[in-house]
N, C-alpha and C positions, 0 to 999 in steps of 0.2 A: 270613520276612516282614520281619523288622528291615533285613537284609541288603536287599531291594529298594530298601525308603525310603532306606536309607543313599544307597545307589546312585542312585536320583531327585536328591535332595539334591546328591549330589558333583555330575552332572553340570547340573543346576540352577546352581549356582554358576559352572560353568564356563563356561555360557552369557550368565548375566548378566556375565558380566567381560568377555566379547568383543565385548559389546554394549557395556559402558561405555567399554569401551579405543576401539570406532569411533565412537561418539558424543564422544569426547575429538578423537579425529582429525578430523573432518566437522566441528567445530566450529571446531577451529585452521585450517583450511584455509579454509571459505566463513564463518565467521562465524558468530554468534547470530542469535536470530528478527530482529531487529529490523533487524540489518547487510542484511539476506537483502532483507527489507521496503524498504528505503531502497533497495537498488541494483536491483529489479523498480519503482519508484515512480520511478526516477531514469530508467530505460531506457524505461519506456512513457510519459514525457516527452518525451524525444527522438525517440520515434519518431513520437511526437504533432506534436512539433515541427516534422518535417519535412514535414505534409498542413499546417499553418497556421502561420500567421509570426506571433510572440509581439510585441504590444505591454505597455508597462506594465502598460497599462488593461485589455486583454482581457479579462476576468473583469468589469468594470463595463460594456462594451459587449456582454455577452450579458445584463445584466440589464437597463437601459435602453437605449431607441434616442435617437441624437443628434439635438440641440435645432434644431428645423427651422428655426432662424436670426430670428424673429419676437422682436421686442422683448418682455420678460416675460416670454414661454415656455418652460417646462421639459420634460426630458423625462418623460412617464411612467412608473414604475416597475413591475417584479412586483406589489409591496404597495400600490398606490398606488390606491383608488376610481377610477372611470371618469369621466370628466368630462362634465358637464352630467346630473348625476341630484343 
């Protein structure tokens, strides 16, 4: 019986080493999580990029719409109560 566990053990070991040895490798090669993260984050950018043309402001022109040119008036906002209540 000794003899089995020993043998589980030996090749347990040997297993976890060839795991750590390719996770050593996959690491040097594509990078950490986060490297991983940034260049999926960076690619479905550009690919974003290519169905719409990136102004500065784009991100401020999906929250409000532009100021219909009238003296005083602003845009309305997401967060903004509805006017005339």
């Amino acid at each position: 019986m000794a003899g089995i566990i020993i043998c589980l053990i030996c090749q347990t070991t040997f297993l976890l080493d060839r795991q750590l040895k390719r996770l050593e490798q996959d690491f040097l090669k594509d990078g950490g999580l986060r490297e991983r993260m940034a260049r999926a984050r960076d690619g479905s950018r550009k690919a974003a990029s290519g169905a719409m043309t990136h102004t500065p402001n784009a991100r401020f022109n999906l929250i409000a719409p532009r100021n219909s040119g009238r003296l005083g008036s602003r845009p309305q906002g997401v967060l903004d109560a509805p006017r005339g209540s």
